[in-house]
N, C-alpha and C positions, 0 to 999 in steps of 0.2 A: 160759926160763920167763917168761910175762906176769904181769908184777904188776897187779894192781887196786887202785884208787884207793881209799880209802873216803869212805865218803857218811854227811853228817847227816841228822840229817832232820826238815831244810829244803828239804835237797837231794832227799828222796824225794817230800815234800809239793809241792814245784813240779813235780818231773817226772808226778805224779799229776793235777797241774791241767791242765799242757800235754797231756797224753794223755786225759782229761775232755773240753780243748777241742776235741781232733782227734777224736776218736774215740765220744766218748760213754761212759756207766758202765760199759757190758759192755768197752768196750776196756782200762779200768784196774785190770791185773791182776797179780800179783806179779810173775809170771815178765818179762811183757811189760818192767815197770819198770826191773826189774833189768836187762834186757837195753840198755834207754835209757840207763840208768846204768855200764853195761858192768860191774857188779859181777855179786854172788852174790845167792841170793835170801838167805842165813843175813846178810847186812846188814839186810836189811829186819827181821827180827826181831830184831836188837838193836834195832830202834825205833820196832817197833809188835808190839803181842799178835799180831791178824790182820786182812787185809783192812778187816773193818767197823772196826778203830779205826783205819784210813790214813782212810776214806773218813769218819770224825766229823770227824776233822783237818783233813782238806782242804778240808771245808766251813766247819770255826771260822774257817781259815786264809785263803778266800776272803772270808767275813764281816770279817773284822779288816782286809785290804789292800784291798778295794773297797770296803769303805764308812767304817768308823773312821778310817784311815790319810788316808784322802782328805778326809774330814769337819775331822778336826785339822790336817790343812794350810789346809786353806780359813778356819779360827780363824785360820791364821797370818797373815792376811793383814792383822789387825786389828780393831778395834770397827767399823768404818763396815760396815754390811751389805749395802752397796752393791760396796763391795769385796770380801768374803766371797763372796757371790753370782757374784762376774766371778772371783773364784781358782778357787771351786767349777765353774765351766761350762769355762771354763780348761784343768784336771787333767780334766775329766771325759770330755772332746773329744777329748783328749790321748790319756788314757790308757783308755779304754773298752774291755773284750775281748767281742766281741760274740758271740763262738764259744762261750768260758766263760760268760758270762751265758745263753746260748740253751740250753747242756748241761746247765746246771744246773736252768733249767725243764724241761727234759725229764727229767731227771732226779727231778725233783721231783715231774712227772704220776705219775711210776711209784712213788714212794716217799713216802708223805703228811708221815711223821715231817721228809723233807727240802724238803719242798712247805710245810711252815709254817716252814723257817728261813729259806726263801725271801721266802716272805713278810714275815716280821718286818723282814728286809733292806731288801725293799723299803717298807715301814712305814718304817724308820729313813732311809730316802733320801729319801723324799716327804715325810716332817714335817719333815728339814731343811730342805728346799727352800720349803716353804710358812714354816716360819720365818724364813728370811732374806727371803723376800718381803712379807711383814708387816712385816718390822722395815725394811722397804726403803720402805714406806706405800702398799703396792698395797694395791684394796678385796676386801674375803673373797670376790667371784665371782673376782675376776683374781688373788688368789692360786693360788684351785683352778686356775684354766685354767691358768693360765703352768707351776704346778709340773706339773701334765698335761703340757703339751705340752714342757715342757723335758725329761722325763724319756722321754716315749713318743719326740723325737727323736735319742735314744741308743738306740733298739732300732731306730727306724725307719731309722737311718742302715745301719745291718748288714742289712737287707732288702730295701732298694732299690737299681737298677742306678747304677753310679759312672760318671754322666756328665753331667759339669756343667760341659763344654764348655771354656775355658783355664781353669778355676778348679779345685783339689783337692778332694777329697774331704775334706779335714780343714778344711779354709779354708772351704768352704761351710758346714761342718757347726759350725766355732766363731763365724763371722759370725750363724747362725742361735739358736744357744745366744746369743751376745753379745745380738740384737734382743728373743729371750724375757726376756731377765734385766734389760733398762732400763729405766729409768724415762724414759715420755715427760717436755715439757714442757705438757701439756694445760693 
């Protein structure tokens, strides 16, 4: 007899993001889950009512570790906002999932209720970034540009083909965030 592991769920909520990011919303489904997790589907409902409350979850879930979680690291880095700003481009170069970000706008086109948490999210990404750019003493046009362009370079990265010749793809792409986020010496 095979025994099954049991899963929290945390453990369902990740495997619901991972399959989001492969696969898209129609691909995240109990069975399929379950099967990821090699349990039963009667786990899943010890820890969620139904599908729609895995998929409220997963989107709190995405909300709190892409943007909260990364935001208060980037506090950790200290008062100077200068610093803050280089943690922030840092983690975000780093750790960007551009599958998950791209499923969940699609996601989002098709479902409005999750098309405005999206949005909120990215409201919460871009007022940080224009704050730490403020507080960094860029002028209110080059705050808007930079936080634009720092931010449209984390989507843009996941779009464009990866060739940039002896250089990486992560190395171009945190050299690029690094030159958005400085302060000349003008």
């Amino acid at each position: 007899m095979v025994r099954m592991s049991k899963k929290n769920r945390g453990d369902w909520l990740r495997a619901g993001l991972r399959r989001l990011a492969r696969h898209g919303i129609d691909g995240v489904r109990v069975e399929s889950l379950a099967k990821d997790l090699g349990v039963t589907k009667g786990s899943f409902y010890w820890h969620f009512g139904d599908r729609g409350d895995l998929l409220a979850a997963m989107l709190e879930q995405w909300s709190e570790m892409a943007t909260e979680a990364v935001i208060q690291q980037a506090e950790e880095a200290g008062a100077a906002p200068q610093a803050r700003l280089e943690r922030l481009t840092s983690i975000a170069s780093a750790g960007f999932d551009a599958r998950l970000e791209l499923a969940l706008r699609d996601w989002g086109r098709r479902d409005r209720s999750v098309g405005r948490v999206v949005e909120q999210v990215d409201g919460r990404r871009i007022g940080y970034l224009r704050q730490l750019l403020r507080e960094s003493g860029f002028e209110p046009v080059e705050v808007e540009a930079r936080a634009f362009l720092l931010y449209s370079a984390l989507f843009g990265d996941a779009l464009l083909p990866d060739d940039h010749g002896r250089f990486s793809r992560r190395r171009v792409l945190q050299e690029s965030m690094r030159l958005l986020a400085a302060k000349s010496d003008r």
